[in-house]
TORDRENDO-509552 format. One record per residue (C-alpha): chain; x, y, z. Coordinates in steps of 0.001 Angstrom, whole numbers, plus 524288, in hexadecimal, padded with zeros to 5 digits. Example, Ala and Ser with C-alpha at 12.3 -4.5 7.8 and 13.67 -1.06 7.14 Angstrom:
+-------+-------+-------+-------+
: kette :  east : north :    up :
+-------+-------+-------+-------+
:     A : 8300C : 7EE6C : 81E78 :
:     A : 83566 : 7FBDC : 81BE4 :
+-------+-------+-------+-------+
REM end
This chain:
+-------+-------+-------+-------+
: kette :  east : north :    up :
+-------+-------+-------+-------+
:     A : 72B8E : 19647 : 5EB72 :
:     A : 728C2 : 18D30 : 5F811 :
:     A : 7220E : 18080 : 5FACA :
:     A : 7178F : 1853C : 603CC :
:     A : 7103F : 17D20 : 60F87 :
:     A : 70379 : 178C9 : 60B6A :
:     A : 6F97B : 17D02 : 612F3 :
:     A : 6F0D5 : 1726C : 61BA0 :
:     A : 6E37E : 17173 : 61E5A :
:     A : 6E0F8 : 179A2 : 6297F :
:     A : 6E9CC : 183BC : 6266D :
:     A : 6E00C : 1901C : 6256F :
:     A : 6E642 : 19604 : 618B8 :
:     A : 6DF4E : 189B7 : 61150 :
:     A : 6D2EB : 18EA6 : 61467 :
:     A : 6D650 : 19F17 : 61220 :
:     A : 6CFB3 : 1A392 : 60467 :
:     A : 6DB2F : 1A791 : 5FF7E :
:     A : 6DECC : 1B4F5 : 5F94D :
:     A : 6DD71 : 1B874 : 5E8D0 :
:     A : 6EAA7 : 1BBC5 : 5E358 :
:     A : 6EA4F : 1C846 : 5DFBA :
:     A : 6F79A : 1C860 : 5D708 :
:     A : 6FAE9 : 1B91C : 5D0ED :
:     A : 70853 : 1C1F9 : 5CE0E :
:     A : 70A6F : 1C42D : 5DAB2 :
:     A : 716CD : 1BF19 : 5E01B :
:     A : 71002 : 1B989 : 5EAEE :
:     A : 70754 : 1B255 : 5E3AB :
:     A : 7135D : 1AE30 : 5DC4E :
:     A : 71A2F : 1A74A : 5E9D7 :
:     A : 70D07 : 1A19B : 5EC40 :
:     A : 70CCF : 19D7E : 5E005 :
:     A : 7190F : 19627 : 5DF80 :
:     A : 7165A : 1913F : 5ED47 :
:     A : 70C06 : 189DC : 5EB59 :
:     A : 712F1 : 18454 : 5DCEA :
:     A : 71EB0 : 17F4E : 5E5D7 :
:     A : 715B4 : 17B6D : 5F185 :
:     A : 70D0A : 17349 : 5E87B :
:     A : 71932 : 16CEE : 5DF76 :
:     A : 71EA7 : 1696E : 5EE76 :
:     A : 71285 : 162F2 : 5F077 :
:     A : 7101A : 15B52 : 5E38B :
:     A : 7202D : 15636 : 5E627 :
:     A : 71D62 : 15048 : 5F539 :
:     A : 70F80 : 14C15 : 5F390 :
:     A : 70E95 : 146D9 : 5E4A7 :
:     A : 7019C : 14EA5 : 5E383 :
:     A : 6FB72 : 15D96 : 5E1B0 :
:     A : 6F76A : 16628 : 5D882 :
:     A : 6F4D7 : 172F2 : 5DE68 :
:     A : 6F491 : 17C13 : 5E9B7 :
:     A : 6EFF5 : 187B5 : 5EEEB :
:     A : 6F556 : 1943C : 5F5FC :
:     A : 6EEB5 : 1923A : 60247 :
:     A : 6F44E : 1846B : 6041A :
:     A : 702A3 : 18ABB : 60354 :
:     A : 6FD95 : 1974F : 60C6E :
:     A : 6FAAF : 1A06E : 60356 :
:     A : 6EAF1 : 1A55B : 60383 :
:     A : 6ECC5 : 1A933 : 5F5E9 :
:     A : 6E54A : 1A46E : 5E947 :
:     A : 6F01E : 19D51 : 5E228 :
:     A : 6EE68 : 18E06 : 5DE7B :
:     A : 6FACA : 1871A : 5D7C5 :
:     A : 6F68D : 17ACE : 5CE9A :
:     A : 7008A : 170E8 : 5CADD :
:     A : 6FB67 : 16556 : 5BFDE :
:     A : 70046 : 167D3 : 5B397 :
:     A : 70689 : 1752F : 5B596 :
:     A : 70601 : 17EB2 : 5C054 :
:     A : 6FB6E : 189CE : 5C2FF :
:     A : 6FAAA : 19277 : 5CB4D :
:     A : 6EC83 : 19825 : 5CC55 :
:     A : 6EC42 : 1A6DF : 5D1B5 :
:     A : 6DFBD : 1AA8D : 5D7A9 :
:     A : 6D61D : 19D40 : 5D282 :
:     A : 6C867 : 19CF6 : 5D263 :
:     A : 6BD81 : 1919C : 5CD24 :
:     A : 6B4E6 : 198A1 : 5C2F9 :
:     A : 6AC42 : 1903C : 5BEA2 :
:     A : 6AB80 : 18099 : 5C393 :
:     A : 6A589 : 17593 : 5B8E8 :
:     A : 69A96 : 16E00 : 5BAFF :
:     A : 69F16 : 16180 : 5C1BC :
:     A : 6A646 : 15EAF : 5CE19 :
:     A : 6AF94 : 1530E : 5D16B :
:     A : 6B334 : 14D33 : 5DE4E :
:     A : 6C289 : 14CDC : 5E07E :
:     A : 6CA05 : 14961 : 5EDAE :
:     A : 6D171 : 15411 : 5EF14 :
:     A : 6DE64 : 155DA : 5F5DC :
:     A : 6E5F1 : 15FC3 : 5FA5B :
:     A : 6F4CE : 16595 : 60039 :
:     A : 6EDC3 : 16DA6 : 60B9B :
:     A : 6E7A2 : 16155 : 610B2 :
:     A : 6F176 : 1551B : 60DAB :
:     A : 6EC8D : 1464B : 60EA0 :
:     A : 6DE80 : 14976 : 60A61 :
:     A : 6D5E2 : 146F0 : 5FF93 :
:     A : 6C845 : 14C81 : 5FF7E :
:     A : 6BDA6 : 14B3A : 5F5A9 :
:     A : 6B7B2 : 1580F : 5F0B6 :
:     A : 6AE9B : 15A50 : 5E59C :
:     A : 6B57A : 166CB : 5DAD3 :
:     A : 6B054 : 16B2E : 5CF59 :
:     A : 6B63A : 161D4 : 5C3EE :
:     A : 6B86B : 16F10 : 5B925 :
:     A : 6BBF9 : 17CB3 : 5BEDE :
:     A : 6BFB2 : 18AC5 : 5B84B :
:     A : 6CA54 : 1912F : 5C0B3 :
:     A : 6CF80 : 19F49 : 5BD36 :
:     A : 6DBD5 : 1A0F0 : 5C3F3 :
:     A : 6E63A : 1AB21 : 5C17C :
:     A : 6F513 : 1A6C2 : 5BEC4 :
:     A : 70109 : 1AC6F : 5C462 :
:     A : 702BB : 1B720 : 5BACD :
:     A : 6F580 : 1BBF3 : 5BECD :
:     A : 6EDC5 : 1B711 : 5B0E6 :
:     A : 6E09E : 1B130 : 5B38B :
:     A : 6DEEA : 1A2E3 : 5AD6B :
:     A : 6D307 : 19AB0 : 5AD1F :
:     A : 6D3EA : 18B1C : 5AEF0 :
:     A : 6CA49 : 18233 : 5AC08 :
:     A : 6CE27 : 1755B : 5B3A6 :
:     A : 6C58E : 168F6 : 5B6A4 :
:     A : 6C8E1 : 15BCE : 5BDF7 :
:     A : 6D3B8 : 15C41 : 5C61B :
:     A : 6D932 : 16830 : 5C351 :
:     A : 6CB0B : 16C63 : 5C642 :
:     A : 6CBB7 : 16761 : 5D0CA :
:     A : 6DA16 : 16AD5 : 5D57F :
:     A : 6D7BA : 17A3E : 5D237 :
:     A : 6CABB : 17A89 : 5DC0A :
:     A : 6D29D : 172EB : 5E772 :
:     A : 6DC43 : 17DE2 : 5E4B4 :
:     A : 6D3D5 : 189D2 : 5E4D0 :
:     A : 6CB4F : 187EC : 5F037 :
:     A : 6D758 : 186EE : 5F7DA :
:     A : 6D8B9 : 19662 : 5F58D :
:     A : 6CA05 : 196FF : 5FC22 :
:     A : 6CE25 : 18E42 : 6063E :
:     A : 6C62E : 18228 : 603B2 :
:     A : 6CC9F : 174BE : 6050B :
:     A : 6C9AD : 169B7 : 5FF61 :
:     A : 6C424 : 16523 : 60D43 :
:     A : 6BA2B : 16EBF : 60B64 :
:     A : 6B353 : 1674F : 600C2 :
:     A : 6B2EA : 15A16 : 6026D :
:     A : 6A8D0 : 150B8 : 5F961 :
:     A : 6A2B1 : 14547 : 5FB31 :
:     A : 6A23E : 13C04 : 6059E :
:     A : 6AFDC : 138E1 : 60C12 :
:     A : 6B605 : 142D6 : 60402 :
:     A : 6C372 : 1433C : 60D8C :
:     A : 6CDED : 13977 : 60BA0 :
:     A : 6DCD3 : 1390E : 610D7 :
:     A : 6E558 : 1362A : 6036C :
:     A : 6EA9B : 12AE8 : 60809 :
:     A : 6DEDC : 12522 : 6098C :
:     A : 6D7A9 : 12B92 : 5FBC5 :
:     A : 6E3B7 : 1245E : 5F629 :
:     A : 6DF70 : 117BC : 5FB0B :
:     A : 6D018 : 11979 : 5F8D2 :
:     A : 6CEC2 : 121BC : 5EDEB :
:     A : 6DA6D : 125AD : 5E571 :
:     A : 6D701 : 11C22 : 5DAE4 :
:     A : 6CA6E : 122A9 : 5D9A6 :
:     A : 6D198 : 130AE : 5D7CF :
:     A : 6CE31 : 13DCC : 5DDBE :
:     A : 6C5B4 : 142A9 : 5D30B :
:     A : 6B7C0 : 14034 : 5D062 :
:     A : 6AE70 : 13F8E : 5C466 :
:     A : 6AB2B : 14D0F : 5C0B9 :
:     A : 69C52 : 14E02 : 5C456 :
:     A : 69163 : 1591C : 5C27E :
:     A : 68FF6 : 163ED : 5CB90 :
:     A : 682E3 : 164C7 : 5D383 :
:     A : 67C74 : 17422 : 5D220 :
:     A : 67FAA : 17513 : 5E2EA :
:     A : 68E94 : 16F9B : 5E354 :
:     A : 690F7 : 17923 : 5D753 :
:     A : 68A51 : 1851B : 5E09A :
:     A : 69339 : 17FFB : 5EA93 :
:     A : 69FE3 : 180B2 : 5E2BD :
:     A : 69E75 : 18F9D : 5DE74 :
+-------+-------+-------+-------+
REM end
C-alpha cells in the first residue's frame, strides 16, 4: 500500500476513459485498491475534508472509485442506471483541482450497480450527497471534471473566497424537477 500523488488538472490521464476491470480479484486491482484507500485517508488527515477518489486521480486509467463516509467502498467497474426525477445544484470540489469550488447541477437520487472486490455485483440506491458524491466520482473514469459542467451564472469560486460569501448558505441546493431536455442531456 502507498500514498499516491494526486493527479492535477492538466495532467492528460484525467481526461483518458479509463479501462473496465476485467478481474475485481485481481491482484492488481487489489494494490490499486489499497492505493487509493491510503491516498484518500492521507488526504482526509492534512486537509480535514474528502470523501472519495478515483483511479485516474492516483494514475491508474482503471474503473475503481474508493468512498469513505460511514464505512469504506470500493466500487469495481460503476455505472448510473437509472437517475430520479429532480436535479440539485451543489458547488462541487475536488483533489485534482485544489482551491476551487464550482457550482454544477447532479441528479439529487441515482441507482449505481457497481461490483465489489470479490467480484459480486451490488446495487445502491443513494440520493443527496452521496448522490451526489458517487456521480463526481464516476465521471472521473470518463474523464469529465467537474469544470466541464458548470451551472448557473458565476458558477466558479476560489474556497477561500466561497468561505467568505457563501458557506453559510451550504453547497447543496433544493432538490428541483427535471425539465424533459436537461434529462435527454444527462443519459
Amino acid at each position: 500500500m502507498a500514498v499516491r500523488p494526486v493527479r492535477l488538472l492538466g495532467d492528460p490521464i484525467l481526461r483518458a476513459h479509463c479501462e473496465a476491470v476485467e478481474s475485481a480479484r485481481s491482484p492488481a486491482v487489489r494494490v490499486v485498491a489499497d492505493d487509493l484507500q491510503e491516498t484518500l485517508r492521507d488526504l482526509r488527515a492534512r486537509h480535514a475534508f474528502g470523501r472519495g477518489v478515483s483511479a485516474p486521480q492516483i494514475g491508474a486509467p482503471i474503473r475503481i472509485v474508493y468512498v469513505e463516509t460511514q464505512r469504506p467502498w470500493f466500487l469495481v467497474n460503476p455505472e448510473i442506471v437509472d437517475i430520479g426525477t429532480h436535479d440539485f445544484t451543489v458547488w462541487d470540489d475536488c483533489f485534482s483541482i485544489p482551491d476551487l469550488l464550482v457550482r454544477v447541477q447532479r441528479a439529487f437520487r441515482i441507482k449505481v450497480q457497481y461490483q465489489d472486490l470479490s467480484g459480486k455485483t451490488h446495487i445502491v440506491d443513494a440520493e443527496g450527497d452521496l448522490a451526489e458524491l458517487l456521480q463526481h466520482e464516476i465521471e472521473h473514469l470518463d474523464g469529465v471534471l467537474m469544470v466541464d459542467r458548470p451551472a448557473g451564472l458565476d458558477p466558479f469560486c476560489l474556497k477561500q473566497e466561497w468561505n467568505r460569501h457563501y458557506r453559510d448558505f451550504g453547497r447543496y441546493g433544493r432538490p428541483f424537477a427535471r425539465d424533459v431536455q436537461t434529462a435527454i442531456e444527462m443519459v
